[in-house]
C-alpha positions in Angstrom: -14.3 5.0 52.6 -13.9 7.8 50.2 -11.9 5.5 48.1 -14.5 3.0 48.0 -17.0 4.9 47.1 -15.4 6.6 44.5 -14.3 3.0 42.9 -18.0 1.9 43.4 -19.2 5.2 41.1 -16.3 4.6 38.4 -17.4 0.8 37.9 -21.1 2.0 37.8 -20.3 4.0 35.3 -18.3 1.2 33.5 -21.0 -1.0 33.5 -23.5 1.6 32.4 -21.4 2.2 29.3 -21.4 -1.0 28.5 -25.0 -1.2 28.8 -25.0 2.0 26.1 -23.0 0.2 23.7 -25.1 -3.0 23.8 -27.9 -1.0 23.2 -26.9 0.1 20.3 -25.7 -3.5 19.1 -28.9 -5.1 19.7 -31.2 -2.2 18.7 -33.1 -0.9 22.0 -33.4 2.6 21.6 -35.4 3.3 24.6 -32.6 1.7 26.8 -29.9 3.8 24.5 -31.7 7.0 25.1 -31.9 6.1 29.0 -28.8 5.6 29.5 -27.5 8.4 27.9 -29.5 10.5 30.2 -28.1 9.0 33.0 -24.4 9.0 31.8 -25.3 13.2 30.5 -23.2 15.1 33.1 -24.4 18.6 31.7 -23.1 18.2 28.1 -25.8 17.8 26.4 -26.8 14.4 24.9 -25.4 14.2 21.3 -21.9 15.5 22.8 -22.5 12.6 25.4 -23.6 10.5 23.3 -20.8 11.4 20.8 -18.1 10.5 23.3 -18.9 7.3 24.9 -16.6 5.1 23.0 -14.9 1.7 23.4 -11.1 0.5 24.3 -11.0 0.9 20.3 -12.9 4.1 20.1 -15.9 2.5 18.5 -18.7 4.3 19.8 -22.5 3.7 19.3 -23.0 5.1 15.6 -20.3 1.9 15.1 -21.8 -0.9 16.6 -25.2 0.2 15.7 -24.0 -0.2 11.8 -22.0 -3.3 12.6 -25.2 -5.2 13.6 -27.5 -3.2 10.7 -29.9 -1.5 13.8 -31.1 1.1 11.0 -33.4 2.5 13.5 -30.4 3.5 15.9 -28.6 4.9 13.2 -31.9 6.9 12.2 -31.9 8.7 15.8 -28.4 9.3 16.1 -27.9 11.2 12.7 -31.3 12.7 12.1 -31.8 13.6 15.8 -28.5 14.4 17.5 -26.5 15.2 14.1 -23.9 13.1 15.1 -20.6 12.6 13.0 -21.8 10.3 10.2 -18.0 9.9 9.0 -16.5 9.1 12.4 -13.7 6.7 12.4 -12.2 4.3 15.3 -8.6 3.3 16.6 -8.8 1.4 12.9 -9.9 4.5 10.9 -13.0 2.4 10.1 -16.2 4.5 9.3 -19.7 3.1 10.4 -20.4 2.6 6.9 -17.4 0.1 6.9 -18.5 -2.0 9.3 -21.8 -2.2 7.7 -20.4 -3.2 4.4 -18.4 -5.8 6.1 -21.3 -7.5 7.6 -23.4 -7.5 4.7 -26.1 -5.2 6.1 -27.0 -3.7 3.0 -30.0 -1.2 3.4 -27.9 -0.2 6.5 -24.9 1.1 5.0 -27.1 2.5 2.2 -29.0 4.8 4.6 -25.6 5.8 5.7 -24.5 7.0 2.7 -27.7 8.6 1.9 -27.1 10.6 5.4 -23.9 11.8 4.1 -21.5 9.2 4.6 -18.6 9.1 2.1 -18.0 5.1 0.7 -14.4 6.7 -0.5 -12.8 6.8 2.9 -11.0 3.9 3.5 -9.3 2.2 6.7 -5.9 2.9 8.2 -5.2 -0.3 5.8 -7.3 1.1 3.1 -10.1 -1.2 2.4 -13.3 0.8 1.5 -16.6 -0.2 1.5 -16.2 -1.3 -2.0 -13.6 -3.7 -0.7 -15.9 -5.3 1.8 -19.2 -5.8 -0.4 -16.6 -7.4 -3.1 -15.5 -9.7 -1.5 -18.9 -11.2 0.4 -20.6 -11.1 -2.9 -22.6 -8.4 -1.9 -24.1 -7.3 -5.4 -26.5 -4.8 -4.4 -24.6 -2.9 -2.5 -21.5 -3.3 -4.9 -23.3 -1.8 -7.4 -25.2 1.0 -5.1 -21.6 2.1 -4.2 -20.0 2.2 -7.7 -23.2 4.6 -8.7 -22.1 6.8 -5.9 -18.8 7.0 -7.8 -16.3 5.0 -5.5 -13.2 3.9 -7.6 -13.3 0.6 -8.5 -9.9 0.4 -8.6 -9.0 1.8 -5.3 -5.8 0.0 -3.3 -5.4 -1.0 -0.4 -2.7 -2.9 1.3 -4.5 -6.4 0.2 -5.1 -4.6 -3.4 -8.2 -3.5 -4.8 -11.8 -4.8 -4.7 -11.2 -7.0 -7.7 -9.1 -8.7 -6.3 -10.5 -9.4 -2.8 -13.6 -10.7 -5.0 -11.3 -12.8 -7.1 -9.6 -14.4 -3.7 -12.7 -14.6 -2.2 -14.1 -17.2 -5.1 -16.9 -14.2 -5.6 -17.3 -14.5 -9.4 -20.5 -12.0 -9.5 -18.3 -9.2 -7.8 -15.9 -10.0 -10.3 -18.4 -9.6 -13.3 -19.4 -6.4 -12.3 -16.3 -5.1 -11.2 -15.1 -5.4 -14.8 -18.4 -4.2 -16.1 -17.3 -1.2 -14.5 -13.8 -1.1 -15.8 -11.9 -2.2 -12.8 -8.3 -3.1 -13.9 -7.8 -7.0 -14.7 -3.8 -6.2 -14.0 -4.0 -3.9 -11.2 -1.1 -5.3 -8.9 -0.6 -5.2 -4.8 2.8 -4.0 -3.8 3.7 -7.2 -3.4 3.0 -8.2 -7.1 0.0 -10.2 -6.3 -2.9 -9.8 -9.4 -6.9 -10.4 -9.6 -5.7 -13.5 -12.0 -3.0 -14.9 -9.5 -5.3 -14.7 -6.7 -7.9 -16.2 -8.6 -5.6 -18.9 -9.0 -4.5 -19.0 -5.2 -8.4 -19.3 -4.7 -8.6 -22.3 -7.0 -11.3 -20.6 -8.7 -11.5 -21.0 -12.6 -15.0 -19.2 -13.0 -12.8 -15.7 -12.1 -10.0 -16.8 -13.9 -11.6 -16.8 -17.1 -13.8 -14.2 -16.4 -10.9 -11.9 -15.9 -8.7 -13.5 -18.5 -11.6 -12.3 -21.1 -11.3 -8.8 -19.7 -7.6 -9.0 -20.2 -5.7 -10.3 -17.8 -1.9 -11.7 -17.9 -1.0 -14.5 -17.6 2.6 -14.2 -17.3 2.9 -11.8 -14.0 5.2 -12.6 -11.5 4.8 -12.4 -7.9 7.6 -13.1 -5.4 9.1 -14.8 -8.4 6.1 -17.3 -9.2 3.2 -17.1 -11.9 0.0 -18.2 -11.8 1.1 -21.5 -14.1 3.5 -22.0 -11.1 0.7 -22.1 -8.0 -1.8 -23.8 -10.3 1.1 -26.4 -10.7 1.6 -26.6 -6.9 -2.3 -26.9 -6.1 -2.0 -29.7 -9.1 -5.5 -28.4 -10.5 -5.8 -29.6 -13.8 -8.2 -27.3 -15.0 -6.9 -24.0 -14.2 -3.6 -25.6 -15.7 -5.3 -26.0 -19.2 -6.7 -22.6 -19.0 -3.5 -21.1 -18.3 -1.7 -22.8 -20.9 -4.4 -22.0 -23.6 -4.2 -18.5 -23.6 -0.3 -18.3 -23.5 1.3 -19.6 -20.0 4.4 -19.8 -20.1 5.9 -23.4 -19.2 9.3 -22.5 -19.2 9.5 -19.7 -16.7 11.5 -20.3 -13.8 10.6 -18.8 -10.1 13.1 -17.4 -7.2 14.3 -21.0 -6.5 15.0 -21.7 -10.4 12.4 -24.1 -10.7 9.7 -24.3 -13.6 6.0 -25.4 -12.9 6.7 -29.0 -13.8 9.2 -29.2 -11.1 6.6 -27.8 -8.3 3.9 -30.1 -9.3 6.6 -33.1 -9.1 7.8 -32.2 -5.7 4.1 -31.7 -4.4 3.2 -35.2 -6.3 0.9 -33.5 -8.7 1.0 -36.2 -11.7 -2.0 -34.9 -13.8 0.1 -31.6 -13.7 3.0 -33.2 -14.8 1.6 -35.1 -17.7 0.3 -32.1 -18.8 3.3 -29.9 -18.6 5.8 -33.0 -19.4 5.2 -32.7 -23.6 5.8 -28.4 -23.0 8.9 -28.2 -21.2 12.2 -28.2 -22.1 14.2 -31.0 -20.6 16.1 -30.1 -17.4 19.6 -32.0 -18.1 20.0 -32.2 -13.7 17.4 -34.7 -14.0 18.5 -37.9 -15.3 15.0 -39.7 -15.9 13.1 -36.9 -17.9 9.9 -39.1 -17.5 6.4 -38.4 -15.4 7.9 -41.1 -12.7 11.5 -39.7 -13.4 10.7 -36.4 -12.7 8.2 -36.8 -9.5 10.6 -39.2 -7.7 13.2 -36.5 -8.4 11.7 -33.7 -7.1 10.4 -35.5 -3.8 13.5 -36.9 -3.2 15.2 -33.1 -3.3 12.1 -32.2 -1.3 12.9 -34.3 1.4 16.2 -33.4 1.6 15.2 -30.0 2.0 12.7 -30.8 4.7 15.3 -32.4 6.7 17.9 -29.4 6.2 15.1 -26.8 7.4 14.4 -29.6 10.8 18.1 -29.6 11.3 18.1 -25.6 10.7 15.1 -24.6 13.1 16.3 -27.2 16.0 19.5 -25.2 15.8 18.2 -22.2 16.3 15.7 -22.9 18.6 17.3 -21.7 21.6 18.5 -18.5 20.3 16.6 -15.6 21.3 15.8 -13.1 18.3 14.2 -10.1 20.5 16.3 -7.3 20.8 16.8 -6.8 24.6 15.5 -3.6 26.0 18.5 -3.0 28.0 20.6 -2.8 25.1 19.1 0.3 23.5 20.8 3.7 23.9 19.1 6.5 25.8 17.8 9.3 23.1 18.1 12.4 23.8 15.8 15.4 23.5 17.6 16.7 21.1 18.3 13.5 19.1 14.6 12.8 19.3 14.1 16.3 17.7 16.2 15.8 14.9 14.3 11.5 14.4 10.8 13.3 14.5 12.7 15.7 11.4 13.9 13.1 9.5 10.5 10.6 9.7 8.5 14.4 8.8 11.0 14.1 5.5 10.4 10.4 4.9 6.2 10.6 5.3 6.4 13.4 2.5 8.4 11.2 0.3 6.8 8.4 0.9 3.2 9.8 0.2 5.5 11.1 -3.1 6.3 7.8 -4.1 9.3 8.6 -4.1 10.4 4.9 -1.6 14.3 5.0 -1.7 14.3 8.3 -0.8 11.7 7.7 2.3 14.0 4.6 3.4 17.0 7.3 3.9 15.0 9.7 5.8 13.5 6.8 7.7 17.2 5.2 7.8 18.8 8.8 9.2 15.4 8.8 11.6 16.0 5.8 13.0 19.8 6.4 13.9 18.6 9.2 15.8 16.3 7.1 17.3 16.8 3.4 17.3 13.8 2.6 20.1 10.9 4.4 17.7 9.3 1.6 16.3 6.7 2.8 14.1 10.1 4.0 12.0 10.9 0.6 11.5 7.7 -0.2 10.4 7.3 2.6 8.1 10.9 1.8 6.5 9.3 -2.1 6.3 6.7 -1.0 4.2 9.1 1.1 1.5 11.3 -2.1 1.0 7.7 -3.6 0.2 6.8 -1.1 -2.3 10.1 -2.1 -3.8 9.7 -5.4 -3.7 12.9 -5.6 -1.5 10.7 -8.4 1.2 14.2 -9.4 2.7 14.6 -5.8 3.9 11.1 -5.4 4.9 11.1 -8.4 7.1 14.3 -7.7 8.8 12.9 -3.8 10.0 9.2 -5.6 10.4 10.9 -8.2 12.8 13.0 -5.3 14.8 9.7 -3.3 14.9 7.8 -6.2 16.3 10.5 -7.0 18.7 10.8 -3.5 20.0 6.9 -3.2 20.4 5.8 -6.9 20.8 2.0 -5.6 21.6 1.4 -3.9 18.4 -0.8 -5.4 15.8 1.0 -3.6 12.8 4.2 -4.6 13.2 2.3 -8.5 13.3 1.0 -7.3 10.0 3.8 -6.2 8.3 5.9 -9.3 9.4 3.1 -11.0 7.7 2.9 -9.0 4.4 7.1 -9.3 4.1 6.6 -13.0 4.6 3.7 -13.4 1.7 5.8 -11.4 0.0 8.6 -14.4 0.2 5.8 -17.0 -0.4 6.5 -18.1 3.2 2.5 -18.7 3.8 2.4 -20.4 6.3 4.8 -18.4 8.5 2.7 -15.1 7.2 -0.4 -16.6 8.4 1.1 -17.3 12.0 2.4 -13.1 12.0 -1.2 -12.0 10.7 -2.7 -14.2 13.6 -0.3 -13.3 16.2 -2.0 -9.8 15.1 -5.5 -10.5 15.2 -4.8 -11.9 19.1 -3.7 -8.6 19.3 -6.4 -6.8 17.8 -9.4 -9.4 16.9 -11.2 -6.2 15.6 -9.0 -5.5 12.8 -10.8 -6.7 9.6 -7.8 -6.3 7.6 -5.8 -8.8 10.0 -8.7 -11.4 10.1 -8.5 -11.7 6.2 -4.9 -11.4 5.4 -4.8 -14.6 8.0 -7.6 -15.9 6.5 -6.1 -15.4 2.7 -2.5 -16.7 3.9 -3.7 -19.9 5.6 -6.0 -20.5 2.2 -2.8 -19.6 0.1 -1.0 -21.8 2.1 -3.1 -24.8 1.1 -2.9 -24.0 -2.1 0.8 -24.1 -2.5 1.3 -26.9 -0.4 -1.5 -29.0 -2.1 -3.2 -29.5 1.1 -6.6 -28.5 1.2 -9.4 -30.9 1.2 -10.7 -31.2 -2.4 -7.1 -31.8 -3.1 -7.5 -34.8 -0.6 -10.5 -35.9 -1.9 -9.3 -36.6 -5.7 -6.5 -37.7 -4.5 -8.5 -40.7 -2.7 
């Protein structure tokens, strides 16, 4: 009986927290303040208040931001001096999750109680990132006159170019207003003007072309002139090519931009680049038709290798089998947690190969830490090494199969390769994980829509197609 009642108190209490936190989310502050008496057990109410949190320690200064309740916000910083700056399982700040959903005047106020716009997530998206990429001008500029850097990074770059990939042209305008960098790079090479391009949208293009821009970068071994030939937009083609593209360059696979828009059945990208390129001898009809029939007829060939390949492998199991792992010792555990203290110090050096062989000596003390693999992952990144980083992010996931960043940095190896479509299926497998996670949601978002573009599938494609 004693068991029952003591289940019956625990799920009261469940539900009564609950109750808190949807209080806060829609606004009630007499129901907020009401239960937190109840739930007080002699603490004091800003300390209980403080410490009722969710399963991803989001508590009520969170949600109340999330869903711009200004009024809850008001009482919990001006009356009970709560924490202002506190972060969840995500390192996400309440001003974060304001600036994410847009609520302006909200995250405003929270930054005029003290907030700092600087801190960023575990991922390191800042506010700035967030109101960049909705468009959100007012609060875009509100934050840069609080002196947030315009060019901070995170792992999806910096807030230029989430507003370029996010077809925001305004954010873009003012970002360069403010001086943010036109050639800023993520470690995976990717640029405001390539992911302009990616986005299919020529209003950034040019916008950061006149601030600068190149137009020759290189990511994962393809320019901009290559995805623009992919996505077969004729426009952004002629824009490219009028400030300087180069037609000639070849990406990872040896191919120049004529050859991708032939094997995706681009023609008006073809014409266009036909007169520009030099002849590839391998083709025997150096023609429009010559060229296209060519390059589907290799693509085809491909596609059927890859069916071939996949069906294969299908029954081979990749995981890493639990019961294959040594037993660590104490001792050898010790001398991992040494190593990985030696790596973290040269990574935040940026110093990447030497990180890799602390990591490397970590992890051969202790093969079964996973977040080793993943930190190792993420220095073949910053090298560009994507190979490297997939094999450790694909150990790393199988080793903790319930962990959202090893999803993630599967995903970032894999749009490192320009494997998009397999990237987006890593970054969703991650938001499943953690549907929360902002940074998950848009890298999926960003890989399905780059995707699209480099397969020459989206819908407008479709359309002009027809």
């Amino acid at each position: 009986m004693a068991r029952d009642a003591d289940a019956s108190t625990a799920l009261a209490v469940r539900q009564k927290v609950q109750q808190f936190l949807n209080a806060a989310c829609t606004g009630n502050l007499n129901l907020l303040k009401k239960l937190a008496g109840q739930l007080d057990e002699g603490k004091g109410l800003a300390k209980t208040i403080a410490d009722i949190k969710d399963a991803n320690k989001r508590g009520a200064l969170h949600f109340a931001a999330r869903e711009g309740k200004t009024e809850v916000c008001k009482y919990l910083l001006e009356e009970l001096k709560l924490d202002v700056d506190t972060k969840d399982e995500d390192g996400e700040t309440p001003v974060l999750h304001a600036a994410r959903q847009g609520h302006t005047g909200t995250a405003k106020f929270l930054v005029e109680h003290g907030a700092d716009p600087n801190i960023p997530s575990e991922l390191g998206a800042t506010a700035l990132h967030h109101a960049a990429g909705i468009g959100d001008i007012e609060l875009l500029r509100y934050l840069i006159s609080k002196g947030v850097d315009v060019d901070s990074q995170s792992d999806a770059g910096t807030p230029l170019i989430w507003a370029a990939g996010h077809v925001q042209q305004d954010s873009v305008k003012v970002l360069l207003e403010h001086h943010a960098n036109p050639n800023a790079e993520t470690d995976d090479g990717i640029t405001p003007l390539l992911s302009s391009v990616a986005a299919g949208s020529l209003a950034c293009l040019e916008l950061l072309i006149q601030a600068g821009a190149k137009v020759n970068v290189n990511a994962g071994g393809a320019t901009p002139l290559h995805i623009a030939a992919d996505s077969g937009s004729v426009e952004i083609i002629n824009c490219l090519l009028n400030v300087g593209a180069d037609p000639n360059v070849t990406d990872e696979d040896g191919m120049k931009p004529i050859l991708v828009a032939a094997a995706r059945g681009n023609r008006g990208a073809v014409e266009i680049l036909l007169p520009l390129t030099s002849k590839d001898e391998s083709i025997p009809k150096w023609t429009v038709d010559g060229i296209i029939e060519y390059m589907q007829s290799e693509a085809s060939k491909q596609q059927e290798g890859m069916r071939n390949l996949k069906e294969g492998n299908a029954s081979k199991d990749c995981t890493v089998p639990k019961q294959d792992l040594p037993e660590v010792t104490p001792e050898a555990k010790k001398k991992a947690a040494e190593a990985k203290s030696r790596g973290d110090d040269a990574f935040k050096q940026k110093d990447y190969h030497m990180a890799i062989n602390a990591y490397t000596q970590a992890i051969d003390f202790d093969p079964t830490d996973a977040t080793l693999l993943s930190n190792r992952s993420l220095c073949w990144i910053r090298l560009g090494q994507a190979e490297h980083a997939l094999a450790d992010a694909k150990a790393c996931r199988a080793l903790r199969p319930d962990w959202a960043k090893a999803c993630y940095r599967e995903g970032a190896a894999l749009r490192l390769l320009q494997k998009f479509d397999e990237a987006a299926n890593s970054f969703y497998e991650g938001v499943k994980l953690s549907p929360e996670n902002k940074e998950l949601v848009d890298a999926f978002r960003e890989a399905v829509e780059a995707g699209r573009k480099f397969h020459g599938t989206d819908k407008e494609k479709s359309k002009s197609a027809s």
